[in-house]
Z-matrix of the N, CA and C atoms (Angstrom, degrees):
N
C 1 1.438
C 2 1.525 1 108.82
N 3 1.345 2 108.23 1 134.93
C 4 1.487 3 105.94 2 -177.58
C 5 1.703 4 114.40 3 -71.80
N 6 1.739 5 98.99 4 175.75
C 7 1.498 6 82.87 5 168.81
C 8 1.669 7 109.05 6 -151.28
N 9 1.439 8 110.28 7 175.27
C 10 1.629 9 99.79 8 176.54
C 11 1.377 10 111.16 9 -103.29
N 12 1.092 11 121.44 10 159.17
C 13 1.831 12 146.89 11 176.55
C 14 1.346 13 97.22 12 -99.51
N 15 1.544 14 154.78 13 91.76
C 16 1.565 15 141.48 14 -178.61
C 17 1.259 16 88.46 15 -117.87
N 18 1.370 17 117.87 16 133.85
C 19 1.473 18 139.43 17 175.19
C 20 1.537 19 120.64 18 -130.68
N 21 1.264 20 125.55 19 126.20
C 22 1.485 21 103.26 20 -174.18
C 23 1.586 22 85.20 21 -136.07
N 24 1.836 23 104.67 22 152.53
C 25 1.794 24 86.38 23 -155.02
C 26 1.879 25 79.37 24 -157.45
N 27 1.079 26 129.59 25 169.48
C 28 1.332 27 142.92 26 -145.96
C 29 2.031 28 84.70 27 -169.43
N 30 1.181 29 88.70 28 94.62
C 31 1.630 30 80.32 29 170.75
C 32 1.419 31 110.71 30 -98.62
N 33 1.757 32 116.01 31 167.56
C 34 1.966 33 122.34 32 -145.60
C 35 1.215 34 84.58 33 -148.66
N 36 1.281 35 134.38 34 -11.46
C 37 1.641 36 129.54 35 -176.15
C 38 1.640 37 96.96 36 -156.76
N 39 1.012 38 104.95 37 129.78
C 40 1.953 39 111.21 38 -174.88
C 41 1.319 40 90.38 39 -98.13
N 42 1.731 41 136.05 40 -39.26
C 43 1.564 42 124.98 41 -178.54
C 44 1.332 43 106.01 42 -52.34
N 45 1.807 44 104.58 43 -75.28
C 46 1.619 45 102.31 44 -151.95
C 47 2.028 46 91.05 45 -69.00
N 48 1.134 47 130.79 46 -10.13
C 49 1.534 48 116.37 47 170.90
C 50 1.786 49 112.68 48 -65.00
N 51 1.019 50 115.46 49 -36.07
C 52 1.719 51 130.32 50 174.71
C 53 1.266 52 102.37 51 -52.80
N 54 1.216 53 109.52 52 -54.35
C 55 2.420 54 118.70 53 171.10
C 56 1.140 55 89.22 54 -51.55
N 57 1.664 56 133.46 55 -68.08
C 58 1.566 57 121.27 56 -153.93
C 59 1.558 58 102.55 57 -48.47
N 60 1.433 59 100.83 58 -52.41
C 61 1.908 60 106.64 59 -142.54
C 62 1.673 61 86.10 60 -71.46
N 63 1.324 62 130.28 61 -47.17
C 64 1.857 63 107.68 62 -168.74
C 65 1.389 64 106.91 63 -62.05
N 66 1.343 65 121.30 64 -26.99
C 67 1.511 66 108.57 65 -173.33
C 68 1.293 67 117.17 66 -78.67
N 69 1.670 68 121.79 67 -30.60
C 70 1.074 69 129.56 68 173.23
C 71 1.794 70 130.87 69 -62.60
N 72 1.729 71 70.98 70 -33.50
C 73 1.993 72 72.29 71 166.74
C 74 1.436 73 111.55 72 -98.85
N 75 1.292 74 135.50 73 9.34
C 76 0.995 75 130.45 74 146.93
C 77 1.617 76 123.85 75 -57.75
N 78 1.618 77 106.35 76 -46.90
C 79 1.539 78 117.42 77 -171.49
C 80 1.584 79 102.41 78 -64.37
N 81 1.418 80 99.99 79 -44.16
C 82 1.668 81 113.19 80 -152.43
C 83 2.051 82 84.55 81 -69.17
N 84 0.906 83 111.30 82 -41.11
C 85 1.826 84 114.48 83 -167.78
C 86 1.416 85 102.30 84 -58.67
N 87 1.815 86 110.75 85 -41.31
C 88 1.533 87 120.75 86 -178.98
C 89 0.901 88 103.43 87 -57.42
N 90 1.205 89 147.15 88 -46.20
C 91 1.501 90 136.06 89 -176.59
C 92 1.333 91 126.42 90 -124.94
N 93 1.209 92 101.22 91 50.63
C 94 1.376 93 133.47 92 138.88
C 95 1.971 94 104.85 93 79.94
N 96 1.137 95 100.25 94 31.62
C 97 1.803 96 108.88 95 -177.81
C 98 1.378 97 92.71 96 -103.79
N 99 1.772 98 101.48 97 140.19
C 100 1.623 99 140.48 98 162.65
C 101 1.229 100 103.39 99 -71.92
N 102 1.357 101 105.51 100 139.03
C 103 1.842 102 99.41 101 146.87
C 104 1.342 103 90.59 102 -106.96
N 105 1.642 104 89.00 103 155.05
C 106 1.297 105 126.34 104 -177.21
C 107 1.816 106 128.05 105 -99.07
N 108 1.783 107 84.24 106 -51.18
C 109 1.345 108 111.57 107 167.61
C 110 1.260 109 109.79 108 -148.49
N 111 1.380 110 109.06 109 143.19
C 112 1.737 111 110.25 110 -172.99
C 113 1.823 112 95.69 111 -158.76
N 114 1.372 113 97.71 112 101.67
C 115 1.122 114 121.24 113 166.93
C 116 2.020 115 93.65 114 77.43
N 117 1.336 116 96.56 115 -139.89
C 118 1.789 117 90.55 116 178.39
C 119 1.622 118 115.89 117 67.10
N 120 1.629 119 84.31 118 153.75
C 121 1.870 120 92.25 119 -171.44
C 122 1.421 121 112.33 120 -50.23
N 123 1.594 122 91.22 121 155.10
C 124 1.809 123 107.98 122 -172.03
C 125 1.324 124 114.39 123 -143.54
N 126 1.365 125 144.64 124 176.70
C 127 1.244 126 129.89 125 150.73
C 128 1.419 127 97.20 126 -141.01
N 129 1.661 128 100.92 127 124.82
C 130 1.344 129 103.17 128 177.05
C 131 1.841 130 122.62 129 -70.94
N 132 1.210 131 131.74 130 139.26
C 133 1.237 132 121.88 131 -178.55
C 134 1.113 133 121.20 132 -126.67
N 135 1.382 134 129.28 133 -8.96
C 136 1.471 135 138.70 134 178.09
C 137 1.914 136 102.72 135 -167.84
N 138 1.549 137 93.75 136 156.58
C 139 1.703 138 86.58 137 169.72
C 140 1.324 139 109.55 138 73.69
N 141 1.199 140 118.66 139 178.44
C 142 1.971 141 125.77 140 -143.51
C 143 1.593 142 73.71 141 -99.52
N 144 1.084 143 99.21 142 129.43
C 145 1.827 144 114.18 143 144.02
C 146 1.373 145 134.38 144 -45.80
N 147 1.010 146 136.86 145 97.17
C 148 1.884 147 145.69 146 161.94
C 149 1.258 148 106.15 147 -72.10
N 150 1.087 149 131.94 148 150.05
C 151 1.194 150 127.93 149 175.34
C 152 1.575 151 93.84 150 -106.92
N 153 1.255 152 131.52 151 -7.61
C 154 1.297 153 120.50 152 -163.06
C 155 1.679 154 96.51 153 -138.60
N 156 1.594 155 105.68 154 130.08
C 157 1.427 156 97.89 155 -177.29
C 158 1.976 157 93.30 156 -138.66
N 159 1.078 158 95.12 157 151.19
C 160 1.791 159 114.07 158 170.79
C 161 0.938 160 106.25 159 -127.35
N 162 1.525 161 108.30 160 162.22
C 163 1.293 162 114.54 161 177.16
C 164 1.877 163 96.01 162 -147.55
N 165 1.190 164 123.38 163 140.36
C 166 1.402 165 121.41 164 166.05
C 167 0.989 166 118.79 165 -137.46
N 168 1.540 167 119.29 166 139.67
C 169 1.747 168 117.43 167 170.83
C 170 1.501 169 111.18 168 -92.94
N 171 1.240 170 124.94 169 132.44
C 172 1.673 171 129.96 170 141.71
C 173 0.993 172 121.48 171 -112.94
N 174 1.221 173 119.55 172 157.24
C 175 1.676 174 142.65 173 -169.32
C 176 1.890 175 93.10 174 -56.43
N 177 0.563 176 137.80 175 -47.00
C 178 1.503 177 134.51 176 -173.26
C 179 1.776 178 116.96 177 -151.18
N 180 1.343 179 114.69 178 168.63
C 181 1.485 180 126.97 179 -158.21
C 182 1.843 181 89.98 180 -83.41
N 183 1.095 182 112.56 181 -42.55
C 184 1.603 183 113.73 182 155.86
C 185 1.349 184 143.88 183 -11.36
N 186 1.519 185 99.31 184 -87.48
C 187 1.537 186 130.81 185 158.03
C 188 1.605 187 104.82 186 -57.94
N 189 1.174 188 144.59 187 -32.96
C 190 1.212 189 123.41 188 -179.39
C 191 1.677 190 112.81 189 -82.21
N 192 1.811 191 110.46 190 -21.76
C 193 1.131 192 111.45 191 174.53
C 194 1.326 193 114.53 192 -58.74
N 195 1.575 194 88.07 193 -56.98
C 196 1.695 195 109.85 194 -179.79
C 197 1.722 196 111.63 195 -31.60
N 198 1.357 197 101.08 196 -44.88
C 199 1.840 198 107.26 197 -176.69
C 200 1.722 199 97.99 198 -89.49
N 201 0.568 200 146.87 199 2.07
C 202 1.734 201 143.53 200 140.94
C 203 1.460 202 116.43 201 -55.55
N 204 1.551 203 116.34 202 -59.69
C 205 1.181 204 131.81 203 -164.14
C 206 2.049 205 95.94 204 -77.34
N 207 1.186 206 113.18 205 -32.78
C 208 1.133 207 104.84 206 -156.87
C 209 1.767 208 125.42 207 -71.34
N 210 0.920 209 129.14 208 157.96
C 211 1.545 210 125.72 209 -158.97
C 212 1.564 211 124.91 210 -60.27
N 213 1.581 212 114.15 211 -22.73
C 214 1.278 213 134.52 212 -174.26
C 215 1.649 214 83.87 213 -71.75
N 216 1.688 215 100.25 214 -65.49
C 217 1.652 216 104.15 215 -166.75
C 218 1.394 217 127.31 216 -51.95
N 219 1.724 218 103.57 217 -26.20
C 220 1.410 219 101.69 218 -177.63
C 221 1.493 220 117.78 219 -102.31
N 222 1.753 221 104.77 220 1.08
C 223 1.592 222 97.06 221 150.08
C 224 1.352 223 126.12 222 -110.52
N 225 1.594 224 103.11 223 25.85
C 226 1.769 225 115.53 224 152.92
C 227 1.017 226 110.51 225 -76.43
N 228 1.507 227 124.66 226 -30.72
C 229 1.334 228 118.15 227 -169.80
C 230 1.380 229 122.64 228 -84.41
N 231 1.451 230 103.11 229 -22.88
C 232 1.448 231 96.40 230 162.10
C 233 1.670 232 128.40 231 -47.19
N 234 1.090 233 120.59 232 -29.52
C 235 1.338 234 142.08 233 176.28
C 236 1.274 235 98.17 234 -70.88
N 237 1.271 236 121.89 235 -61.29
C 238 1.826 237 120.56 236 -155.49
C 239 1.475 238 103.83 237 -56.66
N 240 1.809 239 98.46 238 -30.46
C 241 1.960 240 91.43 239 -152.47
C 242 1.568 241 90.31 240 -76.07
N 243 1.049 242 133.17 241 -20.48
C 244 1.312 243 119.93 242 -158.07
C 245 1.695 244 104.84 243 -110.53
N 246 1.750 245 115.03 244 -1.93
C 247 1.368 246 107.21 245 162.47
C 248 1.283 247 138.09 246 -143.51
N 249 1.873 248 84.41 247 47.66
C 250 1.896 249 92.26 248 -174.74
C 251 1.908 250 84.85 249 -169.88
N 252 1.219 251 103.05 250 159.39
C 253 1.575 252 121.95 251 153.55
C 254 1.465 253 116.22 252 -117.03
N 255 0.971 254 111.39 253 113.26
C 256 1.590 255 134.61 254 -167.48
C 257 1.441 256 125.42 255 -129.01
N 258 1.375 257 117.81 256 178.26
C 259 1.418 258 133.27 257 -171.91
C 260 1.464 259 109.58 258 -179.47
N 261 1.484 260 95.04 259 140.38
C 262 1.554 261 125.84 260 -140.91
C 263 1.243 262 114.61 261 -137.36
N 264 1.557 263 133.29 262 86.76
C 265 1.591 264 130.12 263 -174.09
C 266 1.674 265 94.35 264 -117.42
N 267 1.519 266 114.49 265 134.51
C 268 1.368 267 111.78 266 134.10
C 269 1.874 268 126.32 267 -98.60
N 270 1.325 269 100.10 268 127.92
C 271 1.682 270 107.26 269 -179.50
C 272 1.552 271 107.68 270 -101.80
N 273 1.178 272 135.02 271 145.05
C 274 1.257 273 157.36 272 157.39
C 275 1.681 274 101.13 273 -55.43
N 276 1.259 275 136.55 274 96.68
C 277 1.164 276 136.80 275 130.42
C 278 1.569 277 118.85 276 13.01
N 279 1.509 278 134.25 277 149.41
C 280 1.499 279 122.18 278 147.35
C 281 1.430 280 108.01 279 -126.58
């Protein structure tokens, strides 16, 4: 069963965020996740505002962990923590 990558992120530094986002779509490409939506119009309707939202598909709730955990991803994140406030769910598809 596939799954989603939903990220909603408020970036605080556009440089070190530019480090996050190439490495991240590197990881997310490694294991085999789409974007869906990446950045682009929104309308907020409930809940704190992001100005920045993604969305990614992978083949399973697995493989998207797998690209969380994985080394590209977790030295994207060094970047993210220090140039965005964000939030990060993977959901199981139905």
């Amino acid at each position: 069963m596939s799954a989603l990558w939903i990220s909603h992120v408020t970036v605080t530094d556009d440089v070190e965020y530019a480090k996050y986002a190439k490495l991240a779509t590197q990881a997310i490409a490694e294991h085999g996740g789409v974007f869906l939506a990446r950045g682009g119009a929104y309308v907020q309707k409930e809940g704190m505002e992001r100005p920045r939202n993604v969305v990614a598909r992978f083949d399973s709730l697995e493989i998207a962990e797998k690209c969380y955990n994985s080394a590209t991803y977790q030295q994207a994140l060094v970047h993210a923590r220090v140039a965005s406030e964000r939030e990060l769910v993977i959901v199981e598809e139905i």
